[in-house]
N, C-alpha and C positions, 0 to 999 in steps of 0.2 A: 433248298433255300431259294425264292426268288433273287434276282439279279438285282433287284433294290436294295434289299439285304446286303445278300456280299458286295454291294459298291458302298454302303453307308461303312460296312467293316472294312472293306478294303482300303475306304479314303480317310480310316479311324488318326493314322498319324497327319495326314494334312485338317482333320477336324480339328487335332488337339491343339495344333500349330494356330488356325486360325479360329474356329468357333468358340475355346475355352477362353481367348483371350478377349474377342468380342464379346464374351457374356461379361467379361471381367471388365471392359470397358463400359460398357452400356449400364451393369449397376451402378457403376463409378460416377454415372452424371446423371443430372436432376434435369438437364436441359439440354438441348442441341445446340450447340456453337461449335467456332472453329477448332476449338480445344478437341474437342471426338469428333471430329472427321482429321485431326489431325494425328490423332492414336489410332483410325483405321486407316488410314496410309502407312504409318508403319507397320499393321498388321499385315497389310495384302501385301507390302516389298517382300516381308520376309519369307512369304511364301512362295513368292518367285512370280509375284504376278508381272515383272518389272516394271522400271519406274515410268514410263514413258505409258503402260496400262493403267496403272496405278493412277496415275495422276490424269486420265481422262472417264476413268471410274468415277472420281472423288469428285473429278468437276461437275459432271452429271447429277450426280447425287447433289450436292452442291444445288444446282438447277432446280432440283425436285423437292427439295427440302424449302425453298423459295416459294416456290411455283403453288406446291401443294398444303403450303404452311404448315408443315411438320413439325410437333412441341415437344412429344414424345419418343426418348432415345428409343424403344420399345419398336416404333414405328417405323424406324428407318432401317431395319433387318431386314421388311418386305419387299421397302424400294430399292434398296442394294441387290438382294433376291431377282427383281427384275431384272436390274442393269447385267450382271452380271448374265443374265439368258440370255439378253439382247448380244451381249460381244462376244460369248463364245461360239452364239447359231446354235441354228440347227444342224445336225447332222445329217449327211445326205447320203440314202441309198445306193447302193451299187447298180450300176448299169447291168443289167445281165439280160437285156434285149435280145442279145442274139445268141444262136447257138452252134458251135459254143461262144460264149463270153471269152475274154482274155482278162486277167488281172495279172500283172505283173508287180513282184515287190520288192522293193528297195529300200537299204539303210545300212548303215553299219555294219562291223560284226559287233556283235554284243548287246544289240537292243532290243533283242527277241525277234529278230525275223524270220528263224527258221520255226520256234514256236507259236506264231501269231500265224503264220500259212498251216499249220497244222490245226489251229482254233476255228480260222476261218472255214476253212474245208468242212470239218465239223459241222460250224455253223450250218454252212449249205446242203452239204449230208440230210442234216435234219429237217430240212425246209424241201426235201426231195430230190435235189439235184443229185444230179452225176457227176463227180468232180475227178479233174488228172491234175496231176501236179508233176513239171517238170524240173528236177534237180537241175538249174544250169548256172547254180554256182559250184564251177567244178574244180574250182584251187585248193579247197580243205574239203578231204575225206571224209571227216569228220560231219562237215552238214550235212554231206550227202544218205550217209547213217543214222543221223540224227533225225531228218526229213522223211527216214524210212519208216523209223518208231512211228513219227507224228501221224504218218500218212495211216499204217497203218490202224492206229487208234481210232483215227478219223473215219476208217470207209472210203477212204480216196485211191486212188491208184496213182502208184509213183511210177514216172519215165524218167530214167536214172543211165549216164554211161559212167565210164574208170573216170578216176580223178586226173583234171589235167585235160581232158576234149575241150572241144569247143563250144561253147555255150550255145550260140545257134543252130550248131548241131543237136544238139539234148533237143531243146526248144522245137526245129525240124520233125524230130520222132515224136514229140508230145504231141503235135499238133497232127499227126498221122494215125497215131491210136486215140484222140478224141475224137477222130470224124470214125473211125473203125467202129470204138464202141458208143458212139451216141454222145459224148461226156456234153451237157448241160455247161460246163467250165472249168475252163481250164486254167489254171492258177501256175506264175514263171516264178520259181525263186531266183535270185541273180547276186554276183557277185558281193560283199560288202565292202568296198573302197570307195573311198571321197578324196584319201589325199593325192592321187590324179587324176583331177575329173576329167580330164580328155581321155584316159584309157574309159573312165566311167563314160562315156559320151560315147565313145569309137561303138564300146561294147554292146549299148543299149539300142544305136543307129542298127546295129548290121541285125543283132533280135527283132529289132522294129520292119527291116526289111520283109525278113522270113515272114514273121505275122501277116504285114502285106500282101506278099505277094502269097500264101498260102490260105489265109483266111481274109481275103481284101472288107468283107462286108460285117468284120464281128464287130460289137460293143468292145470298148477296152477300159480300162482302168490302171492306171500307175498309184499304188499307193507305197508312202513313206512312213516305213517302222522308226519312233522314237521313242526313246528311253527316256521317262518320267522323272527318274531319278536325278537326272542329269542336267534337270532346270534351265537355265539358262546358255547353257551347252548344245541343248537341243533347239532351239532358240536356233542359233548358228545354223548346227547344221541342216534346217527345215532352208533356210536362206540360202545354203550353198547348193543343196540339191535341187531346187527350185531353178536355178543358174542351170544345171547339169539336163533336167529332165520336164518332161512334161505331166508334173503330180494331178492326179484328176483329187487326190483326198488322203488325211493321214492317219498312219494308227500309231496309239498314244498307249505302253506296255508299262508296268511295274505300278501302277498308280497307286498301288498296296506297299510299295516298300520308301515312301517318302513323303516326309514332310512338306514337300515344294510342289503339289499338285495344281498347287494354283497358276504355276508355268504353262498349262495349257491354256488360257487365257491371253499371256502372253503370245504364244506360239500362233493364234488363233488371231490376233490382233495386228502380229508383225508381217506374216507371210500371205494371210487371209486364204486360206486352205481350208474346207470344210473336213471335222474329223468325222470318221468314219466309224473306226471301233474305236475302244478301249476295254486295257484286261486291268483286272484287278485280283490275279492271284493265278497260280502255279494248276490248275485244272483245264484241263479239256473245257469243259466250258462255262470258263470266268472269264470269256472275252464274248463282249455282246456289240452291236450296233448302237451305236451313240444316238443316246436322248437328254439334250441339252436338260429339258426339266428336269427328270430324275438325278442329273450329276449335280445340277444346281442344289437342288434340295438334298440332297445325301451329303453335300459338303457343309451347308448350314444346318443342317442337323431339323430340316423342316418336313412337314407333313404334307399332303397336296393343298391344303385348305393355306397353306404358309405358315401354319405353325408350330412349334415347338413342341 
């Protein structure tokens, strides 16, 4: 199935949430006034666009329905269509200039970080790269096992120590068998703690050392794992990590299991961080590199041409 597909199925509960209702709005009116741009503000809140997006959406639209003399409810799906490609971006490639690359990933526990370093690796796999991946989130056993499967699945090779080292130690050895075996990039899983960002700070300075001082001239990448499901949640915590780290881009997981997809617009709006992936489903590879049109259009339920 291409990835058009599985994202139009994957984003089927946030369509139902907001395309079924816009279709139901849009037959509803004969005309365009305030009256339906003020049923699709309700539509995009409750999707988590929040209100503070929502309401620079609308004004826009607003704008263009002036601007463009728009008569037809029909018509204003397109223009909305736009706006919304305009403020989520574009999504921006990874830097993998050097070799090796570093990508380092960060987020929670629970918002698929240990599975999205497995997707990505994948990804790179398949585009030719040599990828290591070093287990230095080393407080739960459990990732470290977990990140073994993934890796495995992937074609990556894991640098792994006992649970409870030091993560710039892991980090040390990764960065020792990527120059050994050539690795193309090297991807850091790390800790997931937010509620003290200063250990989260201490932890990610003395990693950022090592990299330094051991690969001074690689490309890097810090990207933040968040959970879709989590709407306005994630919201926060793109904001507090931002505080904590220096996010070059973020990945945006579960967009298949929730009605509030439209939170990455929000997300996108309030931190101003380019996304990078998103997954839309439990497989190896349902997580692709972000393409604002395609997400655009699979959430309106649109064709390339913009239509239905």
């Amino acid at each position: 199935m291409a990835f058009f597909e599985k994202l139009k199925s994957g984003l089927k509960k946030t369509k139902s949430a907001v395309v079924d209702r816009f279709d139901g709005v849009i037959k509803s009116f004969r005309r365009v006034d305030e009256d339906l741009l003020s049923e699709l503000e309700e539509i995009m809140i409750c999707s988590d666009m929040g209100f503070e997006t929502t309401e620079e959406i609308v004004d826009e639209l607003r704008d263009r329905i002036k601007e463009e003399k728009i008569k037809e409810p029909d018509d204003v799906r397109r223009e909305l269509a736009d706006i919304l490609r305009e403020h989520v971006g574009e999504g921006a490639a990874l830097d993998l200039s050097s070799t090796p690359s570093v990508i380092l990933v960060i987020g929670v526990n629970g918002v698929g970080k240990t599975t999205s370093i497995g997707k990505i690796a994948a990804d790179l796999v398949k585009r030719g790269k040599k990828v290591v991946v070093a287990a230095a989130d080393t407080f739960r056993a459990a990732a470290i096992e977990q990140l073994a499967v993934w890796c495995e699945r992937a074609g990556a090779d894991l640098i792994r120590q006992n649970e409870g080292s030091d993560p710039a130690a892991v980090v040390f050895d990764a960065i020792a068998a990527s120059k050994k075996r050539g690795a193309d990039v090297l991807i850091v899983d790390t800790a997931g703690r937010l509620h003290n960002k200063k250990n989260l700070m201490d932890e990610l300075s003395k990693i950022d050392r090592v990299i330094g001082r051991e690969l001074p001239d690689s490309s890097r990448e810090t990207l933040l794992v968040l959970d879709s499901t989590t709407g306005q949640n994630a919201v926060q915590q793109a904001k507090e990590f931002k505080k904590a780290a220096d996010i070059t881009g973020l990945v945006l997981t579960k967009l298949d299991g929730t009605a509030k997809g439209g939170a990455i617009f929000s997300i996108k709006n309030e931190v101003d961080l380019p996304v990078k992936y998103i997954g839309v489903g439990e497989g190896i590879d349902d997580m692709e590199p972000f393409d604002a049109d395609l997400f655009v259009r699979a959430l309106l339920d649109m064709d390339a041409a913009g239509d239905r």
